[in-house]
N, C-alpha and C positions, 0 to 999 in steps of 0.2 A: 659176654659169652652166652649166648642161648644154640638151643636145638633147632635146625631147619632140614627141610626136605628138599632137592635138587630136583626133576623133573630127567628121565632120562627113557630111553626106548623101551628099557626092563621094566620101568615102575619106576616108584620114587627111592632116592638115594639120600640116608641120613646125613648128615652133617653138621659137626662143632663147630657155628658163626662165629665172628668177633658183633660187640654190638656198633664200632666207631673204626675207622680206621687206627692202624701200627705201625707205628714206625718214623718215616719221615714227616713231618709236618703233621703229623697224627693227633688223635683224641688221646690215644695211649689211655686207658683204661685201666687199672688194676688190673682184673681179672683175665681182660682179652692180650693184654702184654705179658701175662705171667703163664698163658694156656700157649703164646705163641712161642714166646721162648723155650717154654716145655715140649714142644712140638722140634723144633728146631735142634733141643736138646738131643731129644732120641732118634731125630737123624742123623747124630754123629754117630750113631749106635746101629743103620742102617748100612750093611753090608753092601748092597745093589747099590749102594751110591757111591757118585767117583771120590775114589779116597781124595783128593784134594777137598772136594767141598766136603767131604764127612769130618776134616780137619777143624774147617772152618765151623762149622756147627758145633764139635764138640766144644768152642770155645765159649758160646752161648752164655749170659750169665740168664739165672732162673729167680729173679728177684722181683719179680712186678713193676721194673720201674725203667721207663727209656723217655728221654727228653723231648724228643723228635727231632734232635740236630744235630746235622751229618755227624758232629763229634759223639757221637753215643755209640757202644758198642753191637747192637741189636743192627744196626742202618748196614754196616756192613754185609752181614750176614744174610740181610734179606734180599740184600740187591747180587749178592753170591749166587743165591737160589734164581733169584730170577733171571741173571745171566745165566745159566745153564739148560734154563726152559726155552725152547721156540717160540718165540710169538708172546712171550709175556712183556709188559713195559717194565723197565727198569728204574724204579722212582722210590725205593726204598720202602714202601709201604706195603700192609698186606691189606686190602680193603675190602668191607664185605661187598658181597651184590647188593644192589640193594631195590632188582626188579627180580622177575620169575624165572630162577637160576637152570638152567640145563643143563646135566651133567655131560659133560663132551668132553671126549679123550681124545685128543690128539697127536699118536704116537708114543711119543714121552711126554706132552707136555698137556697142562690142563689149560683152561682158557683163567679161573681163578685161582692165585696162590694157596686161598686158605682151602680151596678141593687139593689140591696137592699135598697140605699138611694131613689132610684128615686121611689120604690115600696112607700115606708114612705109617701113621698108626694102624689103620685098617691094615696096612702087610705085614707090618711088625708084632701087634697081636689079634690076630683073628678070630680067635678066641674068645676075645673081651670086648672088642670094640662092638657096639658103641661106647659099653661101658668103662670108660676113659678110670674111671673114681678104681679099675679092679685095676689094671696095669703097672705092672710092676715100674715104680719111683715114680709113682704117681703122686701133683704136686697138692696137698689136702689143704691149701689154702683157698683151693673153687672146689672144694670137697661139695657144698652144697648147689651150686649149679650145674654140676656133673649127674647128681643125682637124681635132684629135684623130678626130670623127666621119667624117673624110673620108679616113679614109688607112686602107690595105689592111692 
């Protein structure tokens, strides 16, 4: 999980990376599986979404750890998400970019999943974000890579 900038009409656009793919057939990383889950989390907690998948989210487990095989509870949940986006592929995985990202809205849907997670947070606290580490049940085990970017 590191800090990136999306390229967008306004200027640039912050954004929580993963550093490997999530999910299906994934690097699955500690900290990028435990920031996604956490992400995933607090969209069950996200009103503007359809109560069916805010269901499904809430069931999210926030443990750092998914296999990458369909049988894992996380695969579900992400291929939830991406059915309900236009135009996303549905492959269980939340992947970073990993060229010169441009933030583009299309509609409801983003062109990358992990812009759509960081939109979640971004609307649920505007306040805090980017500072993920202030956000209430925020999860302090990437306490230090949350921060890392914000200290002098």
């Amino acid at each position: 999980m590191h800090p990136a900038i999306a390229h967008s009409p306004q200027g640039g656009v912050f954004y929580w990376n993963v550093d490997g793919p999530v999910g299906m057939n994934g690097i699955n990383k500690y900290d990028d599986v435990l920031f996604v889950q956490w992400c995933f989390y607090k969209m069950g907690k996200w009103d503007r979404l359809d109560a069916d998948l805010r269901a499904i989210c809430r069931t999210t487990p926030v443990n750092g750890q998914c296999t990458g095989r369909e049988d894992d509870p996380l695969i579900p949940i992400i291929k939830a998400l991406q059915r309900s986006q236009k135009g996303l592929k549905v492959d269980g995985q939340v992947t970073p970019p990993t060229t010169d990202v441009r933030y583009i809205y299309h509609g409801k849907s983003h062109v990358f999943l992990i812009l759509y997670l960081n939109t979640v947070l971004r609307v649920l606290h505007p306040a805090q974000y980017p500072r993920i580490d202030l956000m209430p049940e925020f999860v302090w085990k990437i306490k230090v890579k949350a921060t890392d970017p914000f200290i002098n």
